[in-house]
C-alpha positions as CSV (number, residue, x, y, z in Angstrom):
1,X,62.2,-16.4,9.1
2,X,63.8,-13.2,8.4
3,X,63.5,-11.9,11.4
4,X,64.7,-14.9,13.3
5,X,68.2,-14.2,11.0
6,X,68.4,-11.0,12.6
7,X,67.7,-12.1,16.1
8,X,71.1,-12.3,17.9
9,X,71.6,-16.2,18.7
10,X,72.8,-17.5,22.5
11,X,73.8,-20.7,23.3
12,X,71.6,-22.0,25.9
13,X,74.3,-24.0,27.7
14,X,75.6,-20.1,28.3
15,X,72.2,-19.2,29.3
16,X,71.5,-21.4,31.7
17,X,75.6,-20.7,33.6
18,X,74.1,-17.1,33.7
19,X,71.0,-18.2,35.2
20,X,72.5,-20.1,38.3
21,X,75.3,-16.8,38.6
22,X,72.6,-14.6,38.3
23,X,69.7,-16.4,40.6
24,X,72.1,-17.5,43.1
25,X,73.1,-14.1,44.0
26,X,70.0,-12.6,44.0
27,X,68.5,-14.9,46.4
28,X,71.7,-14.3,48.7
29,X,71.4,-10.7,48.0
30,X,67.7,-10.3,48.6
31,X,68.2,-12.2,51.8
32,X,70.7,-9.4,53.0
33,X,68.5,-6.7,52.4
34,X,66.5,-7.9,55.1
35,X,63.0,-7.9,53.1
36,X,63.4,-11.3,53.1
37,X,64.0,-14.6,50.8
38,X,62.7,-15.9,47.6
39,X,59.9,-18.7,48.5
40,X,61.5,-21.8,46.7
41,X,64.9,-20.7,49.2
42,X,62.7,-20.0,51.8
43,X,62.9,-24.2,53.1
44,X,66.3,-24.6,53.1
45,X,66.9,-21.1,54.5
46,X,64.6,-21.8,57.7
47,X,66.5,-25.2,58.3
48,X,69.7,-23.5,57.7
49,X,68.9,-21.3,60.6
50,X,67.3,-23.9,63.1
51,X,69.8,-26.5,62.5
52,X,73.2,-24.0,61.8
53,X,75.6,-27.0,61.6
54,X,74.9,-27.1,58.1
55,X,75.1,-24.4,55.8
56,X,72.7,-22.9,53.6
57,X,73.9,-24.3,50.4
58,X,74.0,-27.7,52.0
59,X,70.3,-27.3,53.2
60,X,69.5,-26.0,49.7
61,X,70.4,-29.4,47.7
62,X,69.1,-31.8,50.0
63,X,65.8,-30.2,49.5
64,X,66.3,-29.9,46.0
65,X,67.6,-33.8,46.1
66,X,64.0,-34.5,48.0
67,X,62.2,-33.1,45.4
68,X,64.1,-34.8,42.2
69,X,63.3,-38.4,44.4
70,X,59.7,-37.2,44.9
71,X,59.3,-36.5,41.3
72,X,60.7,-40.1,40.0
73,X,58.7,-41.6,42.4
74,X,55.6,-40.1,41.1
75,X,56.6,-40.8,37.5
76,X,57.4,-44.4,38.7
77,X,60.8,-44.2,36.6
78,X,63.5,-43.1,36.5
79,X,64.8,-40.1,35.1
80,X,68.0,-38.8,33.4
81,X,67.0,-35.4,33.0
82,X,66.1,-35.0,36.6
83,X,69.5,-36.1,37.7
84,X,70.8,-32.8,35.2
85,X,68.9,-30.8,37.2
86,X,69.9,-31.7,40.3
87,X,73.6,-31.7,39.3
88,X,72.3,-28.2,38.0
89,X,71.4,-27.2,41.5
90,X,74.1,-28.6,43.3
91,X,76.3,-25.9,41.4
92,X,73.7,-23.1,42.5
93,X,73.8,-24.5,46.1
94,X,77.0,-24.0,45.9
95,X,77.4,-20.4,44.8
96,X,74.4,-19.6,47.3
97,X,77.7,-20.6,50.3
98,X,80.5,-18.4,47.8
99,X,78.5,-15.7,47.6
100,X,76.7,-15.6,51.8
101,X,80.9,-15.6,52.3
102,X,82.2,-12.3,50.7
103,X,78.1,-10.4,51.1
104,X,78.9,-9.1,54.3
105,X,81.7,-6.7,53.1
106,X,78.8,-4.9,51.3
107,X,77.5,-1.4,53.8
108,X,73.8,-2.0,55.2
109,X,73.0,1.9,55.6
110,X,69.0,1.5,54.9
111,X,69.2,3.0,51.4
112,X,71.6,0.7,50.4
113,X,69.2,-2.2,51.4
114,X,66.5,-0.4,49.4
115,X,69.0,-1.0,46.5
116,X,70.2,-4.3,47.3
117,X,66.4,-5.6,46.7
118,X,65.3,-3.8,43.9
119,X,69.1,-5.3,42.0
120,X,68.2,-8.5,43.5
121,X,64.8,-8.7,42.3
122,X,65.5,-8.2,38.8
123,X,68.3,-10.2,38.7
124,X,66.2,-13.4,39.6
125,X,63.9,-12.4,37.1
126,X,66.5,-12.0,34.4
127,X,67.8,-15.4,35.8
128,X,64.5,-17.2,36.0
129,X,63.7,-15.7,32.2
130,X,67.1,-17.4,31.2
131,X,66.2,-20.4,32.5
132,X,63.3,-20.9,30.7
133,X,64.8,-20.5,27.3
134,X,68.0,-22.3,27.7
135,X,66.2,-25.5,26.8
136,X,68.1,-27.6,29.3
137,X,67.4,-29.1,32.2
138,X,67.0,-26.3,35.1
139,X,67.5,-26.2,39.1
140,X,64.8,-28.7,40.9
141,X,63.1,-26.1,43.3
142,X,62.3,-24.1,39.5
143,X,61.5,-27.8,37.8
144,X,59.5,-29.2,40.7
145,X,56.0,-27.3,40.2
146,X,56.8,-27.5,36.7
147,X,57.0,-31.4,36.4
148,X,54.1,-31.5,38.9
149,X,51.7,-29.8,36.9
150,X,52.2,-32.2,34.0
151,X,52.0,-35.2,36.1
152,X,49.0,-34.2,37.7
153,X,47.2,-32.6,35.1
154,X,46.7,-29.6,37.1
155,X,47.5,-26.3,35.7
156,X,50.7,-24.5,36.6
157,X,50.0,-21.5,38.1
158,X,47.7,-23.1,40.9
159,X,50.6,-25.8,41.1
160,X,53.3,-22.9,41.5
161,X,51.3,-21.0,44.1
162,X,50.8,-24.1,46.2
163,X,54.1,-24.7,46.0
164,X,55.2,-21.0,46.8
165,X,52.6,-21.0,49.9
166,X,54.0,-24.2,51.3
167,X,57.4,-23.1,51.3
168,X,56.4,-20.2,53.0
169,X,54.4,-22.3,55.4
170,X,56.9,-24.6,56.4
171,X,59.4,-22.1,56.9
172,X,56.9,-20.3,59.1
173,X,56.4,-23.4,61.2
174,X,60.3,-24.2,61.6
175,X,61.0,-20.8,62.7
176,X,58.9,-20.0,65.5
177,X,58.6,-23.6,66.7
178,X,62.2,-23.6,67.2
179,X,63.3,-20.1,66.9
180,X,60.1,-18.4,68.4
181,X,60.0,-15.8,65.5
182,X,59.4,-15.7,61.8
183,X,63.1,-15.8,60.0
184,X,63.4,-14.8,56.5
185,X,59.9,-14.0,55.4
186,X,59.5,-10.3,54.9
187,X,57.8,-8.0,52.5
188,X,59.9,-8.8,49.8
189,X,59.2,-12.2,50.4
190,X,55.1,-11.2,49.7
191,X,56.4,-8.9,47.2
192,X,58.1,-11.2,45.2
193,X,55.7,-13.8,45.1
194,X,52.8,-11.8,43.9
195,X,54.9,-9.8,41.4
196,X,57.8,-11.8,40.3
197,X,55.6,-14.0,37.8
198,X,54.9,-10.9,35.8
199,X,58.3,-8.9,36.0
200,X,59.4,-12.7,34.5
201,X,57.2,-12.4,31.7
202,X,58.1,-8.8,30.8
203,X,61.5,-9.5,30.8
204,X,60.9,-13.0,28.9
205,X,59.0,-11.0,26.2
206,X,62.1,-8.8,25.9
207,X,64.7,-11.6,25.5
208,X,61.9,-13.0,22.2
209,X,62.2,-10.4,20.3
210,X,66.1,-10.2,20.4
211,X,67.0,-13.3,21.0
212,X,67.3,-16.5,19.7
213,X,68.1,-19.8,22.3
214,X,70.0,-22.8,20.7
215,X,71.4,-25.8,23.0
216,X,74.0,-27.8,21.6
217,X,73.8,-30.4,24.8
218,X,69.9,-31.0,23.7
219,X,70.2,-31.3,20.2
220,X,73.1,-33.9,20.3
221,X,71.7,-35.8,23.2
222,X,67.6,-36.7,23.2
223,X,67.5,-37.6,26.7
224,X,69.3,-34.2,27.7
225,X,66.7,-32.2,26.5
226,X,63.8,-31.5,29.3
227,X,60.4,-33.6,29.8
């Protein structure tokens, strides 16, 4: 008890505006240092590039709209927490388009890429850690394996790397039926998706022992609060 008085407190409606900031440009940003893009961003990404008309950001919350409609229909309900989070990742769909608009400005001498993915790889871990503390509903392509897991009985981490390697599959198959070469998968791509889960927890651990995560939103409204 005492040493939850001394923990500094964050509001998790804060935490989880940081999270979006944060995650959205680190996928952007690990996507211009050309060792390519986050798995869950890898979808939207490939159809973004096959089918250009739309933009990457648009791309990203229709697949994150497919996945809120896949998970009500498994749940045979409907759910007002899953409508949060995709309101949630329209925002960070949005910021992915704000922030591919003013990247290019940045110099892409090969030891600034080298830099560019080490900043944005511990940025979406800082963002993902946030996430998971701001007890509030969170972006669908982060909520999907989640909600799947619990639904399914099956645990999350097998859930989360079938997820991950179907991403990656699909965007494999978009982008050399139609573009006749892999687009955005890269060795950060591998990188991140073998490592990321840890760097997460390290940096999770960190924000425990220093802070403490209250929502206002969830504790005034029960059917705010996540499933």
């Amino acid at each position: 008890m005492l040493q939850e008085k001394s923990m500094s407190k964050i509001y998790g409606e804060l935490a989880l505006l940081l999270a979006v900031c944060i995650n959205s440009l680190g996928v952007v940003l690990m996507l211009y240092s050309g060792a390519g893009i986050s798995a869950i961003s890898s979808v939207p990404f490939a159809f973004s590039e096959v089918f250009p008309h739309l933009s990457l950001g648009t791309w990203t919350y229709l697949f994150q709209g497919l996945l809120i409609l896949s998970l009500m229909i498994l749940r045979k309900r409907f759910v007002p927490q899953y409508l949060c989070s995709f309101l949630v990742g329209f925002v960070f769909s949005e910021l992915l388009d704000v922030h591919e608009a003013w990247i290019e400005i940045l110099p892409t001498a090969l030891p600034w890429k080298f830099l560019y993915f080490a900043m944005s790889y511990l940025l979406i871990c800082i963002g993902i850690a946030l996430s998971n503390r701001c007890g509030l509903p969170i972006i669908p392509t982060d909520l999907f394996p989640r909600e799947l897991s619990q639904i399914t009985a099956v645990g999350y981490p097998k859930i989360k790397i079938g997820f991950d390697v179907t991403c990656l599959a699909i965007t494999a198959a978009l982008t050399l039926l139609f573009l006749h070469r892999l687009d955005g998968l890269g060795i950060g791509t591998i990188l991140a998706a073998f490592t990321m889960g840890k760097g997460v927890g390290i940096i999770g651990n960190w924000m425990d022992r220093r802070f403490q995560f209250v929502s206002v939103l969830a504790n005034k409204l029960t059917w705010f609060k996540p499933l």
